[in-house]
PDBQT receptor file of N, H, CA, C and O in Angstrom, charges set to zero:
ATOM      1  N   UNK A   1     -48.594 381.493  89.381  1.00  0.00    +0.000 N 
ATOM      2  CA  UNK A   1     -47.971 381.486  88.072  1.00  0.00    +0.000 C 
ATOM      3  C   UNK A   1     -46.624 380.768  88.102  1.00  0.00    +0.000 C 
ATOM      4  O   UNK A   1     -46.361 379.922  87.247  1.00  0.00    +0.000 OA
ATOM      5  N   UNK A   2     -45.529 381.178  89.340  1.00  0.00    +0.000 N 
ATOM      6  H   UNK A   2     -45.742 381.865  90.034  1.00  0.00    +0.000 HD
ATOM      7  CA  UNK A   2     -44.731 380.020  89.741  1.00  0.00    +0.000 C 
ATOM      8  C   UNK A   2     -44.744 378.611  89.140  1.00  0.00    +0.000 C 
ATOM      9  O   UNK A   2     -44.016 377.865  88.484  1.00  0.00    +0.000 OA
ATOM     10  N   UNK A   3     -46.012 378.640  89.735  1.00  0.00    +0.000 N 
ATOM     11  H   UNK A   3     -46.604 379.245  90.268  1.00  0.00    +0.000 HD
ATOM     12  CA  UNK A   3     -45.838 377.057  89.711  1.00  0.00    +0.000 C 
ATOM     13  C   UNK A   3     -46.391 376.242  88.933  1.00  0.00    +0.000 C 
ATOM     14  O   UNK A   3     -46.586 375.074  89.270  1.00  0.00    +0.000 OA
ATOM     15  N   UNK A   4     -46.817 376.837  87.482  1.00  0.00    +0.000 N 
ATOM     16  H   UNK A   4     -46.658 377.785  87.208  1.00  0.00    +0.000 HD
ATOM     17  CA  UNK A   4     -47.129 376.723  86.400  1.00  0.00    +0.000 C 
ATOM     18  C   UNK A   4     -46.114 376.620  85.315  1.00  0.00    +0.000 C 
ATOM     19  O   UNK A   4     -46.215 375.945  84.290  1.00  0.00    +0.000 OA
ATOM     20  N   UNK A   5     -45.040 377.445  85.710  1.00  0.00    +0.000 N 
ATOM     21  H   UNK A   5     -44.958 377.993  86.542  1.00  0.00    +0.000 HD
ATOM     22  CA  UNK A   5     -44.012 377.106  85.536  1.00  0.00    +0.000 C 
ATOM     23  C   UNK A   5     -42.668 376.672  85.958  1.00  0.00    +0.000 C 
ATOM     24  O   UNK A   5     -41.619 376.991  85.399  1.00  0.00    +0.000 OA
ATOM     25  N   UNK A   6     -42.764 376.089  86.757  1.00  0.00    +0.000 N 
ATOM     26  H   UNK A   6     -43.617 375.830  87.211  1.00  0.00    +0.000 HD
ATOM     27  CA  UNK A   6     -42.410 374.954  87.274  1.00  0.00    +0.000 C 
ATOM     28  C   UNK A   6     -42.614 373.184  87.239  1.00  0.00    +0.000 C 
ATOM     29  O   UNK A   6     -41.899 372.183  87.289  1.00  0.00    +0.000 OA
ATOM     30  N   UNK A   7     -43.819 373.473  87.142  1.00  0.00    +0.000 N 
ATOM     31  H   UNK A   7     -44.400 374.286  87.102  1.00  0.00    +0.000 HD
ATOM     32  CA  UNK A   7     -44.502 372.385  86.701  1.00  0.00    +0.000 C 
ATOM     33  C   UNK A   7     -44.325 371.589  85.145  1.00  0.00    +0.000 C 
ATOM     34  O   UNK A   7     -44.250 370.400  84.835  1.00  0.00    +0.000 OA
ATOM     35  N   UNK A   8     -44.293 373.217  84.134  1.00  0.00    +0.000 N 
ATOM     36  H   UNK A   8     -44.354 374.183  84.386  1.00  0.00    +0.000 HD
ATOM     37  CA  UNK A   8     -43.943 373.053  82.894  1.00  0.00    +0.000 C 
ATOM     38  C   UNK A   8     -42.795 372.594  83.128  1.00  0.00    +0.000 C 
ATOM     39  O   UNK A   8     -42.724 371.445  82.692  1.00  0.00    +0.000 OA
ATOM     40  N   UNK A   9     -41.647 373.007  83.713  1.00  0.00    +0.000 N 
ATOM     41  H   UNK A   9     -41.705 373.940  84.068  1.00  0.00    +0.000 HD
ATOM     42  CA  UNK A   9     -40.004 372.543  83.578  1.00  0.00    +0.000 C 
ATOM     43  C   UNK A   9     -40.259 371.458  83.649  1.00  0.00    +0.000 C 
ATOM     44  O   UNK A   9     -40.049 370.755  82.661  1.00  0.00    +0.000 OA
ATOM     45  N   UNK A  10     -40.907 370.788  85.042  1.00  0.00    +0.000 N 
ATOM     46  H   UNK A  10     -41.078 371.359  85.845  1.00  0.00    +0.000 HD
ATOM     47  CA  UNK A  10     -40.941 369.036  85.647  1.00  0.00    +0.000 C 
ATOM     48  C   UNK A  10     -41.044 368.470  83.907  1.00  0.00    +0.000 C 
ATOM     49  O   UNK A  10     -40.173 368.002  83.173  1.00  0.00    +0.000 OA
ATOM     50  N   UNK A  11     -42.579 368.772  83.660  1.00  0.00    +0.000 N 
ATOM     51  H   UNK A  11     -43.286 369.153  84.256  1.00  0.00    +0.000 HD
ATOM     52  CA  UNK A  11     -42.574 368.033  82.581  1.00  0.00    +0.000 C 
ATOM     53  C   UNK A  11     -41.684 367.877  81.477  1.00  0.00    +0.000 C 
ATOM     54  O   UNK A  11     -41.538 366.784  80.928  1.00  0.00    +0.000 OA
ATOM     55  N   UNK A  12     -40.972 369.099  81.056  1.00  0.00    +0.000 N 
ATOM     56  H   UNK A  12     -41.091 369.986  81.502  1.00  0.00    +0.000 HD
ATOM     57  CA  UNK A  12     -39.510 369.244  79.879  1.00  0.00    +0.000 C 
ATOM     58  C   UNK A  12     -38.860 368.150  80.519  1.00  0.00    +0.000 C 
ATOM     59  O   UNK A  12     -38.802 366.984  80.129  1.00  0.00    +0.000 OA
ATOM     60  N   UNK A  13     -38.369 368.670  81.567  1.00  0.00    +0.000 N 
ATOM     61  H   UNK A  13     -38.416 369.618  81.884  1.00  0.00    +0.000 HD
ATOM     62  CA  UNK A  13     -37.001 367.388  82.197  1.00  0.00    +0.000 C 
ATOM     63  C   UNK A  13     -37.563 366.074  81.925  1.00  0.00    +0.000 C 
ATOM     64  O   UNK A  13     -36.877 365.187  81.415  1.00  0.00    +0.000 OA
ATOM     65  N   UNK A  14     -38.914 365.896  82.279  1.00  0.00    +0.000 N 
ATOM     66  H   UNK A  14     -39.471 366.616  82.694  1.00  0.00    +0.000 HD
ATOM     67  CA  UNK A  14     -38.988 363.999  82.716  1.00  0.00    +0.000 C 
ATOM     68  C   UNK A  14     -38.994 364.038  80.609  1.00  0.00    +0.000 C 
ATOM     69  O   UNK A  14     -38.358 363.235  79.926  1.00  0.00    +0.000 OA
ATOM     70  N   UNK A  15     -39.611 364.832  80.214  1.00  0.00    +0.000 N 
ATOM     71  H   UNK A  15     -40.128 365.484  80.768  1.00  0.00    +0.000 HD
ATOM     72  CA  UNK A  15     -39.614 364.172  78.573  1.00  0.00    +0.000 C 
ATOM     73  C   UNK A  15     -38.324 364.115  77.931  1.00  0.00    +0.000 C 
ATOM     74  O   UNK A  15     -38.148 363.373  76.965  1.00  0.00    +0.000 OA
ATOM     75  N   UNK A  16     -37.298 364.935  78.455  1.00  0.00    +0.000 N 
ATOM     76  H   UNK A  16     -37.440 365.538  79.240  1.00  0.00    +0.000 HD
ATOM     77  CA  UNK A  16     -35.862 364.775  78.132  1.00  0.00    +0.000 C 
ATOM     78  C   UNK A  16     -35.208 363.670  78.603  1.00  0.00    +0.000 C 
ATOM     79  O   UNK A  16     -34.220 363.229  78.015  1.00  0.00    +0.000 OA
ATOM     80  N   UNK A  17     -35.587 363.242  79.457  1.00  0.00    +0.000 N 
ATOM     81  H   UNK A  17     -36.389 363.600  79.934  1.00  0.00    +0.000 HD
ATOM     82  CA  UNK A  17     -35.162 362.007  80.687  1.00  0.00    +0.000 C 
ATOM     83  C   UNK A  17     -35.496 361.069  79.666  1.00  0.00    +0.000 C 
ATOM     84  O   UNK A  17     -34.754 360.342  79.005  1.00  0.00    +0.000 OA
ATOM     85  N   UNK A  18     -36.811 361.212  79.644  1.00  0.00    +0.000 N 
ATOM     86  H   UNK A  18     -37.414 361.803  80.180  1.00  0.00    +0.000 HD
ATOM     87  CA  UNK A  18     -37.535 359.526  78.085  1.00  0.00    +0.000 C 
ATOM     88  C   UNK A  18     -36.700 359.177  77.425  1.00  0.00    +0.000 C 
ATOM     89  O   UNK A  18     -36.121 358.102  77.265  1.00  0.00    +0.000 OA
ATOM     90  N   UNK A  19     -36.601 360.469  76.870  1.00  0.00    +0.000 N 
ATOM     91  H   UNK A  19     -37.072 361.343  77.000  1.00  0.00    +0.000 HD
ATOM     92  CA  UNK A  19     -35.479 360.398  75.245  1.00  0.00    +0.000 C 
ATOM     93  C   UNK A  19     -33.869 360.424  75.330  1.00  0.00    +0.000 C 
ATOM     94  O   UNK A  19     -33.277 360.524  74.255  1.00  0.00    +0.000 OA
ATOM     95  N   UNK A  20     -33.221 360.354  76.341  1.00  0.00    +0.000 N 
ATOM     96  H   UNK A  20     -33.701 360.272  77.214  1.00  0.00    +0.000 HD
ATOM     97  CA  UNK A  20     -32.169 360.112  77.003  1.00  0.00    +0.000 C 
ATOM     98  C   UNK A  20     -32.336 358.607  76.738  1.00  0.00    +0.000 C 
ATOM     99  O   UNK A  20     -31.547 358.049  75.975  1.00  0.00    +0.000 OA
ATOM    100  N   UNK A  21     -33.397 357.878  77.374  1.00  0.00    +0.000 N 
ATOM    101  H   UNK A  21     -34.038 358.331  77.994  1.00  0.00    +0.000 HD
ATOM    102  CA  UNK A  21     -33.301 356.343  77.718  1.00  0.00    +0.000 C 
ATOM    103  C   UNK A  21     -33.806 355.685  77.062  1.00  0.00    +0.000 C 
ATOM    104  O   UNK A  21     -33.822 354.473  77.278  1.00  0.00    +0.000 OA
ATOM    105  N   UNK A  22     -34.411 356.247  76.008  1.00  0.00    +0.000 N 
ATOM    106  H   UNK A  22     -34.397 357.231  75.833  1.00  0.00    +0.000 HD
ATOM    107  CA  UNK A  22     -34.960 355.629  74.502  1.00  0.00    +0.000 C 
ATOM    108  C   UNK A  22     -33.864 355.546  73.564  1.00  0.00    +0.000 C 
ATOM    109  O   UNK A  22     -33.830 354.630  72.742  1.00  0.00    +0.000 OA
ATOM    110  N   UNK A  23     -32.757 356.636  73.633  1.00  0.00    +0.000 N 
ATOM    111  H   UNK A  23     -32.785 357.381  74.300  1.00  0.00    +0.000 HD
ATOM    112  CA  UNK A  23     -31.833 356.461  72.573  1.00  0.00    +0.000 C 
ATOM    113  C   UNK A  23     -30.511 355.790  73.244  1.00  0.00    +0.000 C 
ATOM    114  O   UNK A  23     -29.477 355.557  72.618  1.00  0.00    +0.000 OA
ATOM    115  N   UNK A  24     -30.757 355.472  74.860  1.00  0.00    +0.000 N 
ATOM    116  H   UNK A  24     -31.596 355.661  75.369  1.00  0.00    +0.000 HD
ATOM    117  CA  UNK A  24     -29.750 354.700  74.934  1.00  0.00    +0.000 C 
ATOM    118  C   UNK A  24     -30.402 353.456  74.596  1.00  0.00    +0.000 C 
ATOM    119  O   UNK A  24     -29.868 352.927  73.621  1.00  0.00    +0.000 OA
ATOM    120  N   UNK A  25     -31.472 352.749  75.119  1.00  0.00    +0.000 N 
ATOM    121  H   UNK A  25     -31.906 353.179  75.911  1.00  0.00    +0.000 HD
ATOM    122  CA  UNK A  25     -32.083 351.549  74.807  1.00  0.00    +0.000 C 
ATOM    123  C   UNK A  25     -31.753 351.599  73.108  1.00  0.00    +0.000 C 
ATOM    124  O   UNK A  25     -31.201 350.563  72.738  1.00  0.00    +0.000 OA
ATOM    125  N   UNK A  26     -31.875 352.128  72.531  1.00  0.00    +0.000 N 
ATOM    126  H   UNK A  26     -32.323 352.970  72.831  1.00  0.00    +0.000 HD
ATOM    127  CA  UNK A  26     -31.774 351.593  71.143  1.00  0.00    +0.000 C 
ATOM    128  C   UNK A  26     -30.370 351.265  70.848  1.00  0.00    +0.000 C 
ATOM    129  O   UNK A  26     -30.045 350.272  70.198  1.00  0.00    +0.000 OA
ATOM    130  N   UNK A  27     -29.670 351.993  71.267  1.00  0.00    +0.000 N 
ATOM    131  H   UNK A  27     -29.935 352.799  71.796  1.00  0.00    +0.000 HD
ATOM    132  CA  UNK A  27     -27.873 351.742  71.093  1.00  0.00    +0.000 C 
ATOM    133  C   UNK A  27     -27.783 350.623  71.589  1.00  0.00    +0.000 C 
ATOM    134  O   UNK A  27     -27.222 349.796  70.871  1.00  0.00    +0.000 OA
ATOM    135  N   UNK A  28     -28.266 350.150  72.946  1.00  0.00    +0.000 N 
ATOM    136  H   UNK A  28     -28.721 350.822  73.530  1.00  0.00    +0.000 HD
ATOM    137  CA  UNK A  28     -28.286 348.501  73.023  1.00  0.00    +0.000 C 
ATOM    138  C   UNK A  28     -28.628 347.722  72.463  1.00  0.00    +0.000 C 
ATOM    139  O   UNK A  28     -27.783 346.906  72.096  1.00  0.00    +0.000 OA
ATOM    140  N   UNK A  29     -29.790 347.551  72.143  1.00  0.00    +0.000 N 
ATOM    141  H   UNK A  29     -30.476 348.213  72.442  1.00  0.00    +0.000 HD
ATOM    142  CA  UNK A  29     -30.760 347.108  71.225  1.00  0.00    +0.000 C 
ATOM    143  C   UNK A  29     -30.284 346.822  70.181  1.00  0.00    +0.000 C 
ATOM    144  O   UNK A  29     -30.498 345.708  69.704  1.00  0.00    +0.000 OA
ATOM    145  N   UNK A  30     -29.347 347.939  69.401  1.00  0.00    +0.000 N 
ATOM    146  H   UNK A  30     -29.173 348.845  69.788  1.00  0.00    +0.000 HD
ATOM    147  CA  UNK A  30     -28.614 347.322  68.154  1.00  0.00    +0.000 C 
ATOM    148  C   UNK A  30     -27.361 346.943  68.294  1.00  0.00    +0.000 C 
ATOM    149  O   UNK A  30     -26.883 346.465  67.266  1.00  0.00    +0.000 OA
ATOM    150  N   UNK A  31     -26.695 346.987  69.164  1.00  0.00    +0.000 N 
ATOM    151  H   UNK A  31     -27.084 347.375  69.999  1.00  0.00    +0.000 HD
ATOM    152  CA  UNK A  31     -25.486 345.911  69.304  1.00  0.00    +0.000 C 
ATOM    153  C   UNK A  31     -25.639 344.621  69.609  1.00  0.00    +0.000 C 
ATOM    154  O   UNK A  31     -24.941 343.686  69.217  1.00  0.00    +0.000 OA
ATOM    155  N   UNK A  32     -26.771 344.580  70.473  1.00  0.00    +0.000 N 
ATOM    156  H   UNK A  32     -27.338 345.340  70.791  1.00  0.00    +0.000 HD
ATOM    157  CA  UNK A  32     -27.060 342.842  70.549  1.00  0.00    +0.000 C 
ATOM    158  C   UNK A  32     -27.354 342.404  69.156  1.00  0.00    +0.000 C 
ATOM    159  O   UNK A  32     -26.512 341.662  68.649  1.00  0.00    +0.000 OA
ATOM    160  N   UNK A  33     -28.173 342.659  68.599  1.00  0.00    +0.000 N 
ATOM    161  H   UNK A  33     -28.857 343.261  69.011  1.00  0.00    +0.000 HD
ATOM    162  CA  UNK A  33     -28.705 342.714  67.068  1.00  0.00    +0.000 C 
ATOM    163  C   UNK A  33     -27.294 342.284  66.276  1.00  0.00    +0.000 C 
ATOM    164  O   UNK A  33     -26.971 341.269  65.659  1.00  0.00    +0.000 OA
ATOM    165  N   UNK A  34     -26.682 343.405  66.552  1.00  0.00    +0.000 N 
ATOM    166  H   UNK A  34     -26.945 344.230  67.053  1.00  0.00    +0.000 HD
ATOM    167  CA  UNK A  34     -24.876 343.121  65.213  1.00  0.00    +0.000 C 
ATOM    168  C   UNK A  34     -24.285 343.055  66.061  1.00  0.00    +0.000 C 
ATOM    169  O   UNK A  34     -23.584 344.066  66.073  1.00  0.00    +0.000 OA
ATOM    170  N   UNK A  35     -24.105 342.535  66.774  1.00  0.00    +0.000 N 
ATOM    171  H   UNK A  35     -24.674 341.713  66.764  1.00  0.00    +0.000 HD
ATOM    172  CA  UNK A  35     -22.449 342.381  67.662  1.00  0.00    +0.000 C 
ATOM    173  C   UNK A  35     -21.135 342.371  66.826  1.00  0.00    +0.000 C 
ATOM    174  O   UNK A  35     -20.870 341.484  66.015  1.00  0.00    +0.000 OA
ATOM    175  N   UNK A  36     -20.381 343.381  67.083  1.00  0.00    +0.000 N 
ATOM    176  H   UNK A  36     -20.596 344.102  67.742  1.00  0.00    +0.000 HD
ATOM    177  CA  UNK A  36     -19.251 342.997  66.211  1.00  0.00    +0.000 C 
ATOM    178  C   UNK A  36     -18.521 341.929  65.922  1.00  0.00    +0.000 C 
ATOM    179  O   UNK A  36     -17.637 341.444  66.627  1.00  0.00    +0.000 OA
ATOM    180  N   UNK A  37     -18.963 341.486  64.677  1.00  0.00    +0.000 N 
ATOM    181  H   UNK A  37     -19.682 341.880  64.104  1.00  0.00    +0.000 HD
ATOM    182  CA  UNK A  37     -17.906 339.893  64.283  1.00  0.00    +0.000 C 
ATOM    183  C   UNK A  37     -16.266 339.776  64.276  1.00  0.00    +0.000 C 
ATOM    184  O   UNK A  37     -15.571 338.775  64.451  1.00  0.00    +0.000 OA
ATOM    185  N   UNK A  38     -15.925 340.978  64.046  1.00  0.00    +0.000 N 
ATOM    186  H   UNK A  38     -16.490 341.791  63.904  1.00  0.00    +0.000 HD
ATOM    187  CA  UNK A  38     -14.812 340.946  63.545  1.00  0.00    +0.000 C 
ATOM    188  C   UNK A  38     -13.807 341.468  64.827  1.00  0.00    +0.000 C 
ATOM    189  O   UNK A  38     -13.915 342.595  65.310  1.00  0.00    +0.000 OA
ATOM    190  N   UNK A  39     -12.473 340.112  65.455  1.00  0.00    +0.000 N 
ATOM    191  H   UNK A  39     -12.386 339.196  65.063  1.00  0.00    +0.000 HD
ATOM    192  CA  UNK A  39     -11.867 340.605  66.660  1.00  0.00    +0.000 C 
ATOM    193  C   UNK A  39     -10.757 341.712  66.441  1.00  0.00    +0.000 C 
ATOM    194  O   UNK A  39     -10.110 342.353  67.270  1.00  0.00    +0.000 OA
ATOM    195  N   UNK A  40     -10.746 341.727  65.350  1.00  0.00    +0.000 N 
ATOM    196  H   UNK A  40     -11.271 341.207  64.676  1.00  0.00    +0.000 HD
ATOM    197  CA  UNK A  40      -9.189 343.074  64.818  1.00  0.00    +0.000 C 
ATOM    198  C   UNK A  40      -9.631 344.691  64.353  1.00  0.00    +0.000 C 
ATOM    199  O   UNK A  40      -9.022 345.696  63.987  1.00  0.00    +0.000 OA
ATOM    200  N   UNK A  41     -11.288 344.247  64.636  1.00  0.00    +0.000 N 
ATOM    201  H   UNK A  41     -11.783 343.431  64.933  1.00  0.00    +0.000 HD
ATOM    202  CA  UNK A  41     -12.068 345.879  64.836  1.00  0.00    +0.000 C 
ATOM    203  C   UNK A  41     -12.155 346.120  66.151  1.00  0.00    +0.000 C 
ATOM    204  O   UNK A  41     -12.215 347.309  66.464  1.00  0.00    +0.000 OA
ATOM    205  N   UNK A  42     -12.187 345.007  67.346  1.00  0.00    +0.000 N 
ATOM    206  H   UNK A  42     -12.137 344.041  67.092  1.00  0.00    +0.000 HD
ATOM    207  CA  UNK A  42     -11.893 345.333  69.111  1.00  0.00    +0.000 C 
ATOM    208  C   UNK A  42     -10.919 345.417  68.773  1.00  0.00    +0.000 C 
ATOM    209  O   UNK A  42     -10.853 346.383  68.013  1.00  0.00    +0.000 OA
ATOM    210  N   UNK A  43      -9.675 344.767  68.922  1.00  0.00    +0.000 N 
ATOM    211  H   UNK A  43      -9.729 343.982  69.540  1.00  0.00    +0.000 HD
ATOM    212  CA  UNK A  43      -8.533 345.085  68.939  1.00  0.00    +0.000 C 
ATOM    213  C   UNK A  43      -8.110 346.521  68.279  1.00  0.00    +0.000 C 
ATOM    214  O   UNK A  43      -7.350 347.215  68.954  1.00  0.00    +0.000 OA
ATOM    215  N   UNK A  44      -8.401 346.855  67.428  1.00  0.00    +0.000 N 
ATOM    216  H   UNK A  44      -9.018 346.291  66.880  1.00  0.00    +0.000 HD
ATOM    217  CA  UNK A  44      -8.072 347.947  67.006  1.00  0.00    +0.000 C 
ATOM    218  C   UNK A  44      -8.651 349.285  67.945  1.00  0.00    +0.000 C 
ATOM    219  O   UNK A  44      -8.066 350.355  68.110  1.00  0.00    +0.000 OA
ATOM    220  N   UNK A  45      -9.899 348.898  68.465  1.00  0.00    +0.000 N 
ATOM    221  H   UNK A  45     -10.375 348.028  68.331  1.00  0.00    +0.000 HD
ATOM    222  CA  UNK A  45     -10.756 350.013  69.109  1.00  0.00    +0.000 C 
ATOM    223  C   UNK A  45     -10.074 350.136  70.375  1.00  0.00    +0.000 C 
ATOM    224  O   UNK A  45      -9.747 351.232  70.831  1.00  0.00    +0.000 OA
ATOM    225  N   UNK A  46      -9.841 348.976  70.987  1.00  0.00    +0.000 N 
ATOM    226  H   UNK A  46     -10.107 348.085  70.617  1.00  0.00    +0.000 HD
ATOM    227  CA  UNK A  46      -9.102 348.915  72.095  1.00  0.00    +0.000 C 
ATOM    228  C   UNK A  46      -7.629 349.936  72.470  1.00  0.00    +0.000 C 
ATOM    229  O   UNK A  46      -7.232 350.691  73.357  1.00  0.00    +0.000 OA
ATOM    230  N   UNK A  47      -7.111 349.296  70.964  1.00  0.00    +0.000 N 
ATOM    231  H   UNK A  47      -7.433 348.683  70.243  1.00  0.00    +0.000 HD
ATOM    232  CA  UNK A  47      -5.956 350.250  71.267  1.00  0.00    +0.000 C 
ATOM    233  C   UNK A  47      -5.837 352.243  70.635  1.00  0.00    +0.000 C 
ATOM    234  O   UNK A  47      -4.846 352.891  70.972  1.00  0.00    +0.000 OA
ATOM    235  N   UNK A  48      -6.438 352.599  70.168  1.00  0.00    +0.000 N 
ATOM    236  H   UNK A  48      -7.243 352.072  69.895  1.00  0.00    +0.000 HD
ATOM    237  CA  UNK A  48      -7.121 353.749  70.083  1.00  0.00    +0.000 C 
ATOM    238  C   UNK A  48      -8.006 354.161  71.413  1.00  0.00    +0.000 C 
ATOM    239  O   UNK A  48      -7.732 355.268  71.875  1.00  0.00    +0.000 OA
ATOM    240  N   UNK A  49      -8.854 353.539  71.967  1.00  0.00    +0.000 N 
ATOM    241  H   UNK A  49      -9.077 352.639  71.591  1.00  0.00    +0.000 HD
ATOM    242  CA  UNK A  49      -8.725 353.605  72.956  1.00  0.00    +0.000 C 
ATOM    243  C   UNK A  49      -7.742 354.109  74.148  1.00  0.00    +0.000 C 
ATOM    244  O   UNK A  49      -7.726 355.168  74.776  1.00  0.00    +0.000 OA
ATOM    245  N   UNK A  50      -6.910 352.922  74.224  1.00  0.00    +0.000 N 
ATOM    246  H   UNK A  50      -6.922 352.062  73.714  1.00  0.00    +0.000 HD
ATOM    247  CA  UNK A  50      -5.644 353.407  75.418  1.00  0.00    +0.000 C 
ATOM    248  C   UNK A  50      -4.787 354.226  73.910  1.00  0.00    +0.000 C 
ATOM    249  O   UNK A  50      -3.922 353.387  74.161  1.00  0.00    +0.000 OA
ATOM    250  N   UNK A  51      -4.479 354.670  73.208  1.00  0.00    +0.000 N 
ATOM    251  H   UNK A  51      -5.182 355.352  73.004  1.00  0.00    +0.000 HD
ATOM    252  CA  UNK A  51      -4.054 356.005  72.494  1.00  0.00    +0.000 C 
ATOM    253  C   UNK A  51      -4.355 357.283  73.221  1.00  0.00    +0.000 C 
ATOM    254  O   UNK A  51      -3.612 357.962  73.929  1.00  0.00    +0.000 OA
ATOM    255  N   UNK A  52      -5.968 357.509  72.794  1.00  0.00    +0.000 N 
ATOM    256  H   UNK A  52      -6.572 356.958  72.219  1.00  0.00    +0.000 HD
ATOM    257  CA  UNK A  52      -6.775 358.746  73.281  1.00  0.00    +0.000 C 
ATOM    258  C   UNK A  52      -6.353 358.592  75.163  1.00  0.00    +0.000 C 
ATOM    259  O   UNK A  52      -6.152 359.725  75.599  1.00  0.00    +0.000 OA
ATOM    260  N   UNK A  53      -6.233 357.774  75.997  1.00  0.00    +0.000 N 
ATOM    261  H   UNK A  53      -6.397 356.853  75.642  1.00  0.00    +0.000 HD
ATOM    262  CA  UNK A  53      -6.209 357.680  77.575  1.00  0.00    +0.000 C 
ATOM    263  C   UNK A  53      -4.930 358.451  77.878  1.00  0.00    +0.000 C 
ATOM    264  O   UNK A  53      -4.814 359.401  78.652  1.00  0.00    +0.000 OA
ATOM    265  N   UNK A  54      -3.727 357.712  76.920  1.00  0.00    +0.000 N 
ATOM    266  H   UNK A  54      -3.821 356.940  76.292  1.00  0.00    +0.000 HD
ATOM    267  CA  UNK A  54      -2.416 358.011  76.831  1.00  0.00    +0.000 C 
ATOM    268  C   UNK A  54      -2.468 360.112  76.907  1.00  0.00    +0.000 C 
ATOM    269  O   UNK A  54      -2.111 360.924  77.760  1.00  0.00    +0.000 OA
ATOM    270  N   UNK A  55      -3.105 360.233  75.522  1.00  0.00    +0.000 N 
ATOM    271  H   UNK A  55      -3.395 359.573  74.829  1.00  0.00    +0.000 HD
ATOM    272  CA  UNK A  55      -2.914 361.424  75.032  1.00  0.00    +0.000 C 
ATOM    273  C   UNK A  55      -3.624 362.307  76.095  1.00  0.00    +0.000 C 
ATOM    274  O   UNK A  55      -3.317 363.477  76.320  1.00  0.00    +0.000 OA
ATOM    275  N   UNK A  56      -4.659 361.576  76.755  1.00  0.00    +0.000 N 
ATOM    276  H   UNK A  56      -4.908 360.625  76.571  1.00  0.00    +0.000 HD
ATOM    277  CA  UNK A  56      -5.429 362.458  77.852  1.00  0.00    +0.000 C 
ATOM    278  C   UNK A  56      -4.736 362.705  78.933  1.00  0.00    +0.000 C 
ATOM    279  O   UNK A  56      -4.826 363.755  79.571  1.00  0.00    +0.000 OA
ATOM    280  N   UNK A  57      -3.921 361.661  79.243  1.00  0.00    +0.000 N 
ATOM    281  H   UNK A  57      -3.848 360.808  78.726  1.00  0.00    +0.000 HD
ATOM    282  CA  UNK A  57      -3.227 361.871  80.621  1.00  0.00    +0.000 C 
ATOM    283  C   UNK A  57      -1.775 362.680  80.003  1.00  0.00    +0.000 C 
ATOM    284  O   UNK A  57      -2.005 363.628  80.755  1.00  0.00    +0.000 OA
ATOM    285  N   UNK A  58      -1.083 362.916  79.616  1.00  0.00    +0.000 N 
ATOM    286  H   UNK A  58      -0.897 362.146  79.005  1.00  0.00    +0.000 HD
ATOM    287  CA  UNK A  58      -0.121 363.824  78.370  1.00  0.00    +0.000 C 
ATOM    288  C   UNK A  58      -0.458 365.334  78.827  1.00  0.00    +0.000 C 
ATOM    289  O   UNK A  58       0.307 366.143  79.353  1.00  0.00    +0.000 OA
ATOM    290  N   UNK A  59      -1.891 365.500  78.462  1.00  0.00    +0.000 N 
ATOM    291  H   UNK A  59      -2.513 364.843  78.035  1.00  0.00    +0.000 HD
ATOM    292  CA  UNK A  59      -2.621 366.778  78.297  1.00  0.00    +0.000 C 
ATOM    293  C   UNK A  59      -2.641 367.098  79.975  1.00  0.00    +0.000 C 
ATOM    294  O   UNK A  59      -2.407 368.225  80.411  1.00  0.00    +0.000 OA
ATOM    295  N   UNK A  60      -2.904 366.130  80.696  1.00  0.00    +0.000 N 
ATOM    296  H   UNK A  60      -3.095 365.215  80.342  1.00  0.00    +0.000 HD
ATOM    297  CA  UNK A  60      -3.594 366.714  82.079  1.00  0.00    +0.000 C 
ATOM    298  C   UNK A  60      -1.970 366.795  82.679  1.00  0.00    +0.000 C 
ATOM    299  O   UNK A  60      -1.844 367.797  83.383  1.00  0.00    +0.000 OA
ATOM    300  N   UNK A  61      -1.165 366.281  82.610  1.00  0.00    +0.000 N 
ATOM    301  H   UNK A  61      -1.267 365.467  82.038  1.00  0.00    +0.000 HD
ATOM    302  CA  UNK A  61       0.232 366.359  83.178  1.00  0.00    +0.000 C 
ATOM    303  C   UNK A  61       0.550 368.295  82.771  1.00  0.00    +0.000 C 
ATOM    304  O   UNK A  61       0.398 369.329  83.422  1.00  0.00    +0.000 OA
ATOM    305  N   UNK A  62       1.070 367.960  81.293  1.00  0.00    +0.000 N 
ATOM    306  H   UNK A  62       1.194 367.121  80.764  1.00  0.00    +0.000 HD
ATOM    307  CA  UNK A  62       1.125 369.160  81.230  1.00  0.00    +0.000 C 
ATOM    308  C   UNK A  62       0.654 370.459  81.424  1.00  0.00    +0.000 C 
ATOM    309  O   UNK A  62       1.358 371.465  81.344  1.00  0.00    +0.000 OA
ATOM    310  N   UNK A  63      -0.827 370.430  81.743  1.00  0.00    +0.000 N 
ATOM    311  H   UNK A  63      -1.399 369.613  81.808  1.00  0.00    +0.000 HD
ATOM    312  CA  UNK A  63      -1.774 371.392  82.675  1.00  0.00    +0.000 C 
ATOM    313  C   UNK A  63      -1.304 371.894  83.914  1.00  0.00    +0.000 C 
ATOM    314  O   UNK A  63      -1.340 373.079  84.247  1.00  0.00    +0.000 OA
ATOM    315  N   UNK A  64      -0.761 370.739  84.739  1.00  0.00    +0.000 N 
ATOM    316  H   UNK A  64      -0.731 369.776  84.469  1.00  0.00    +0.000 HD
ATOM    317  CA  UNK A  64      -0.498 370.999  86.126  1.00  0.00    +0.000 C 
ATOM    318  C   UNK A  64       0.932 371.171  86.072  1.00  0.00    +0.000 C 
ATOM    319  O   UNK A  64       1.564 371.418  87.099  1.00  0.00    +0.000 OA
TER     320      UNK A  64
């Protein structure tokens, strides 16, 4: 009976695994598709970006 269920888990995990790499493939899939045109929406992401890094390292200082 073990290993009936066990077996069941294998199968959950590998079908979670699929759909993990199906919805990353599609997130690729549609950026090649639209690549962002516009350089002052990177630029902007970029620096929000190092914002949130800033504010993360802020947070972890003051932790320790």
């Amino acid at each position: 009976m073990i290993r009936l269920q066990d077996l069941s888990n294998l199968i959950a995990s590998i079908a979670a695994l699929m759909g993990a790499v199906s919805a990353f493939y599609q997130v690729i899939m549609k950026n090649k598709r639209n690549p962002p045109s516009d350089e002052k929406e990177l630029d902007e992401a970029k620096k929000e970006i190092e914002d949130l890094k800033s504010e993360l390292k802020g947070k972890n200082k003051d932790e320790n």
